[in-house]
C-alpha positions as CSV (number, residue, x, y, z in Angstrom):
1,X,64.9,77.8,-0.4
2,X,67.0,74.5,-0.3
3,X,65.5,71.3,0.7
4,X,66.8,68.4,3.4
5,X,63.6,66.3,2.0
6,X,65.9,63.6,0.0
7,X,67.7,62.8,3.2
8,X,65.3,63.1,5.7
9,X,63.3,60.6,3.7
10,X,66.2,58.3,3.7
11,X,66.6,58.9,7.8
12,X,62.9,57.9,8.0
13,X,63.7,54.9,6.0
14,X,66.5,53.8,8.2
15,X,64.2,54.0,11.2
16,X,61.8,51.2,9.5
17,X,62.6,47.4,9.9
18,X,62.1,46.6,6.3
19,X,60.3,43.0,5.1
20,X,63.6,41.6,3.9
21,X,66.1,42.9,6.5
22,X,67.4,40.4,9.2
23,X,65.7,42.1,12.6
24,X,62.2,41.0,10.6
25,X,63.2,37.8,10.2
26,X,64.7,37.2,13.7
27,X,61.2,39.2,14.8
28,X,59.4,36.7,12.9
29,X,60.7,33.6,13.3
30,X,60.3,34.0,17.2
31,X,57.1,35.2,16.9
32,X,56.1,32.0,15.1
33,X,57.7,30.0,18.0
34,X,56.2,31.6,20.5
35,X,53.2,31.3,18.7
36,X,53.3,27.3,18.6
37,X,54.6,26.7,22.5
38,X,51.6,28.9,23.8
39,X,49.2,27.2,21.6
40,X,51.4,23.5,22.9
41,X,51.3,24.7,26.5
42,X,47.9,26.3,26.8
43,X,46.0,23.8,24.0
44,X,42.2,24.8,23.7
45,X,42.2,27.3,26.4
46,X,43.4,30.0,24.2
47,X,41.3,30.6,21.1
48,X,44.2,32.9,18.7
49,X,47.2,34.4,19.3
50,X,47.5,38.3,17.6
51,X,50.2,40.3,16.8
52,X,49.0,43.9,16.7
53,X,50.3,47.4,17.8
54,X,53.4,49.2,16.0
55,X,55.0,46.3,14.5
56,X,51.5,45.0,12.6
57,X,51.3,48.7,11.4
58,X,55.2,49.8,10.5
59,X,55.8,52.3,12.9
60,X,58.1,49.9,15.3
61,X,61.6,51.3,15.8
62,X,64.6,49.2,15.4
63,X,66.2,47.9,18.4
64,X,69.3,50.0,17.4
65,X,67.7,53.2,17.6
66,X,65.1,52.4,20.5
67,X,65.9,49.1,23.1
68,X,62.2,49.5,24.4
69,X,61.0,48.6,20.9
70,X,58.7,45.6,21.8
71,X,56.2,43.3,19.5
72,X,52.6,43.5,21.4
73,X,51.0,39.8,21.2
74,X,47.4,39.5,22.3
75,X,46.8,35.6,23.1
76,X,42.8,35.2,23.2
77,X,41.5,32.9,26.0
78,X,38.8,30.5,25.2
79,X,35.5,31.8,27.6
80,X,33.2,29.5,25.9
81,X,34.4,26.0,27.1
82,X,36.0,27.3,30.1
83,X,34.8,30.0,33.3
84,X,36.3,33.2,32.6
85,X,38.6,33.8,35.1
86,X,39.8,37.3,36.4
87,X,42.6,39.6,34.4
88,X,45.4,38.9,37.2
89,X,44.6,35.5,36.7
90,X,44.8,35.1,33.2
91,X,48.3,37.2,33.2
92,X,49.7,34.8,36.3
93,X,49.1,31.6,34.0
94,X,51.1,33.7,31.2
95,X,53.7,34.2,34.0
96,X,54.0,30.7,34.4
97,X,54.0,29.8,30.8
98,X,56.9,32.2,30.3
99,X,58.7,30.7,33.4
100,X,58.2,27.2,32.2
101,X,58.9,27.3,28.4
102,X,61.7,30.5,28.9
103,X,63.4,29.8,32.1
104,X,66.6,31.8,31.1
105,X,64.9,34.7,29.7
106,X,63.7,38.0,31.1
107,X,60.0,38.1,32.2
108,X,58.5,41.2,33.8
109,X,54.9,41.7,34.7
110,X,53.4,45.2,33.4
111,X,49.9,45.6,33.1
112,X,48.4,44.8,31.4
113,X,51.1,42.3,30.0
114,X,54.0,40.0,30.5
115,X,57.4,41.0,28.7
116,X,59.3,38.8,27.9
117,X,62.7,39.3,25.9
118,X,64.1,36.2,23.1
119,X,67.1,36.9,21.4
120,X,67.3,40.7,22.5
121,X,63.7,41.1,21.2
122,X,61.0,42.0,23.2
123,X,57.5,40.6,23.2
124,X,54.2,42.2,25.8
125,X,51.7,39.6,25.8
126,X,48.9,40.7,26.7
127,X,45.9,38.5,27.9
128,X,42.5,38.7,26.8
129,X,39.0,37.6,26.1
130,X,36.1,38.2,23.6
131,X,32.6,38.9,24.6
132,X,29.9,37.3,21.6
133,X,26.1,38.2,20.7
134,X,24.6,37.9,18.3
135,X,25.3,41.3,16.7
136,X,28.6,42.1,17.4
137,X,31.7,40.8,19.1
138,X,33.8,42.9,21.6
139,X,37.7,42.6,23.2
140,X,38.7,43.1,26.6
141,X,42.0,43.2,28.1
142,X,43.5,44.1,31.7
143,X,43.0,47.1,33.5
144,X,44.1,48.4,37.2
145,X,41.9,47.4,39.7
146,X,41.6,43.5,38.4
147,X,39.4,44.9,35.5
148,X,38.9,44.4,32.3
149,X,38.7,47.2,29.3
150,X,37.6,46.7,25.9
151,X,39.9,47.1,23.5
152,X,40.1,47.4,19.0
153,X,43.5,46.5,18.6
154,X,43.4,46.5,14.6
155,X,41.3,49.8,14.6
156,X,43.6,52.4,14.6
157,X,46.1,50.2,12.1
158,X,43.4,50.7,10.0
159,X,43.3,54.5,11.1
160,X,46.8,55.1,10.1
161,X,46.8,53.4,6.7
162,X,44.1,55.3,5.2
163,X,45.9,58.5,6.8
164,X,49.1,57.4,5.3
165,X,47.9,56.5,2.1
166,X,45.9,59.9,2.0
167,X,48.9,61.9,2.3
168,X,50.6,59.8,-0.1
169,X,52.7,57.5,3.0
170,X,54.7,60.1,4.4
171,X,52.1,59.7,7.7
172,X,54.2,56.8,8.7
173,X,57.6,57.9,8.2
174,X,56.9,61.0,9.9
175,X,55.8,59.2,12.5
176,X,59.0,57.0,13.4
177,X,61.2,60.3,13.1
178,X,59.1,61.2,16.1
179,X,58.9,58.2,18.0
180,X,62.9,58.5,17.1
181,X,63.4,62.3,18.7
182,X,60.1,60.9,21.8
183,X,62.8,58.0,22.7
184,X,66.0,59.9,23.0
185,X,64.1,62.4,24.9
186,X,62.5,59.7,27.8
187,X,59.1,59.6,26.2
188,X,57.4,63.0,27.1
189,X,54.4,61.1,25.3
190,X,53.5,57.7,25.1
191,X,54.2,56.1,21.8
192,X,51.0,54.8,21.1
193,X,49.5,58.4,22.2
194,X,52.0,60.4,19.7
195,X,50.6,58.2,17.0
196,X,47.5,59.2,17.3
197,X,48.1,62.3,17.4
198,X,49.8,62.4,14.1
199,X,47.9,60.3,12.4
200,X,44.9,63.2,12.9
201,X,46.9,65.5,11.6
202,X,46.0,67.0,7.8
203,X,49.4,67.0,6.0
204,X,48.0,68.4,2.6
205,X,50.1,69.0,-0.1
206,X,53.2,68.3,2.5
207,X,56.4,66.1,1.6
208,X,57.8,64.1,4.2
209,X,60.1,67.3,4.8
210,X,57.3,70.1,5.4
211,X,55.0,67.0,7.2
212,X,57.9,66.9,9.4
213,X,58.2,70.5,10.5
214,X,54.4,71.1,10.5
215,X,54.3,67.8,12.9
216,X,56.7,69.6,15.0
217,X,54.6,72.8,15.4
218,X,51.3,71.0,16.1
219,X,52.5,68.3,18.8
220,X,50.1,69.4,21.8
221,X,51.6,70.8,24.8
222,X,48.8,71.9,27.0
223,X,48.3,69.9,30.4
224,X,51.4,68.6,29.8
225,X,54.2,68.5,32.6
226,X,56.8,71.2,32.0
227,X,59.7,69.2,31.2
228,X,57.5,67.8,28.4
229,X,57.0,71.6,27.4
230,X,60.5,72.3,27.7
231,X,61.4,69.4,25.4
232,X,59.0,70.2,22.7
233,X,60.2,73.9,22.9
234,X,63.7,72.8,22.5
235,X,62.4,70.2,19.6
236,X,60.5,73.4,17.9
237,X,63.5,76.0,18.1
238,X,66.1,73.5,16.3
239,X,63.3,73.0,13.4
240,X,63.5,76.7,13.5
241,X,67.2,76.4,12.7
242,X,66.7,74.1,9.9
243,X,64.5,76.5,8.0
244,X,66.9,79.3,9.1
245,X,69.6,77.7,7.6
246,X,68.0,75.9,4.3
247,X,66.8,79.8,3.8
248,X,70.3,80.5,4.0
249,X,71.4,77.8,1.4
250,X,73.6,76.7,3.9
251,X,72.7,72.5,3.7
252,X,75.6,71.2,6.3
253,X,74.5,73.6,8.7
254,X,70.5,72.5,8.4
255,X,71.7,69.0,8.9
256,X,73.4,69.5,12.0
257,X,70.4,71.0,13.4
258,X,68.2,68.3,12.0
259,X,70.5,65.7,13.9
260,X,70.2,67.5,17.0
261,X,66.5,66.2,16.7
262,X,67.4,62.8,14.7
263,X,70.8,62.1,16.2
């Protein structure tokens, strides 16, 4: 049977913002001044300021694939020399900051953040606060009702890279093809959730290629709306027609049912 594996992988590729590329350095360059002006604006009353989520563990999507591609910042406020104060509370005074230092920017509240978009990237920061005994530390961040939830937010990066480096790194690439085909296709799962899910999945003895189509047939779809069935029935019946045609030797035709799922 013939094989798209050599130019899926290079699809995959294209979906990663790579160390030396120009988005990474715009990405990171902002993210070092916003960095500073919250530390400036907020002085002792914020402990650290974290990047962590997709674009701490490589599975972000360029902005010219997917404009809701966001870096998630958690900025830590200090509890110890100050009253805690309640989650709404915490994400008002990021409001503010973002008002006050980014006046001509965009700045939405969504819980449990505050987005804000610098030079056509966009950054969720997300308040929070860490809870300290003597055995153990713990992170909390908003919820609905005012509340706070405890959160791991380097946990499942460290999830993913000893999933990814078990199946010799085709977890992540596998991944942004997904998140790719999830975007184009109004997110019938969160982004964080369909990582998850693929990073519990055994790809054994797969190549980015085979990892890819047994992804495909093992996306869950019970308790799921029907349009999200629909689309993943759709997603599964084109993969069909990729096998169909690398069975048939017949490459160009594979590809143009590959693209249907990777435009």
């Amino acid at each position: 049977m013939a094989s798209l594996n050599y130019y899926i992988t290079k699809i995959s590729q294209e979906l990663f913002i790579s160390h030396s590329s120009p988005e990474r350095k715009s990405i990171d360059t902002s993210l070092n001044y916003l960095r500073a002006n919250i530390k400036t604006y907020f002085g002792n009353q914020v402990n650290q300021v974290i990047a962590f989520g997709s674009y701490t563990r490589g599975t972000i999507i360029p902005r010219k694939y997917d404009l809701n591609s966001d870096v998630d910042l958690m900025i830590e406020f200090n509890i110890s020399n100050y009253s805690e104060k309640t989650p709404e509370t915490y994400r008002n005074n990021l409001k503010r900051f973002v008002d006050t230092k980014y006046p001509r920017s965009i700045s939405t509240k969504d819980l449990p953040s505050i987005m804000l978009e610098l030079s056509k990237i966009k950054f969720d920061l997300v308040p929070a606060i860490t809870y300290t005994s003597w055995l153990s530390s713990s992170i909390y961040i908003p919820k609905s009702g005012n509340e706070w939830q405890e959160t791991d937010p380097k946990g499942f990066n460290t999830k993913l890279t000893e999933s990814n480096q078990k199946y010799k790194n085709i977890v992540k690439p596998i991944i942004r093809l997904l998140k790719f085909w999830n975007h184009i296709n109004n997110y019938p799962y969160e982004s964080y959730e369909l990582e998850k899910i693929i990073a519990d999945m055994n790809f054994s003895g797969d190549t980015i290629e085979t990892g890819f189509y047994y992804a495909i047939d093992n996306l869950p779809t019970y308790w799921r709306t029907e349009s999200t069935k629909q689309k993943v029935q759709t997603l599964r019946n084109n993969k069909d027609w990729i096998i169909e045609y690398l069975n048939r030797n017949n490459i160009d035709k594979a590809k143009e049912a590959f693209h249907r799922i990777v435009p």
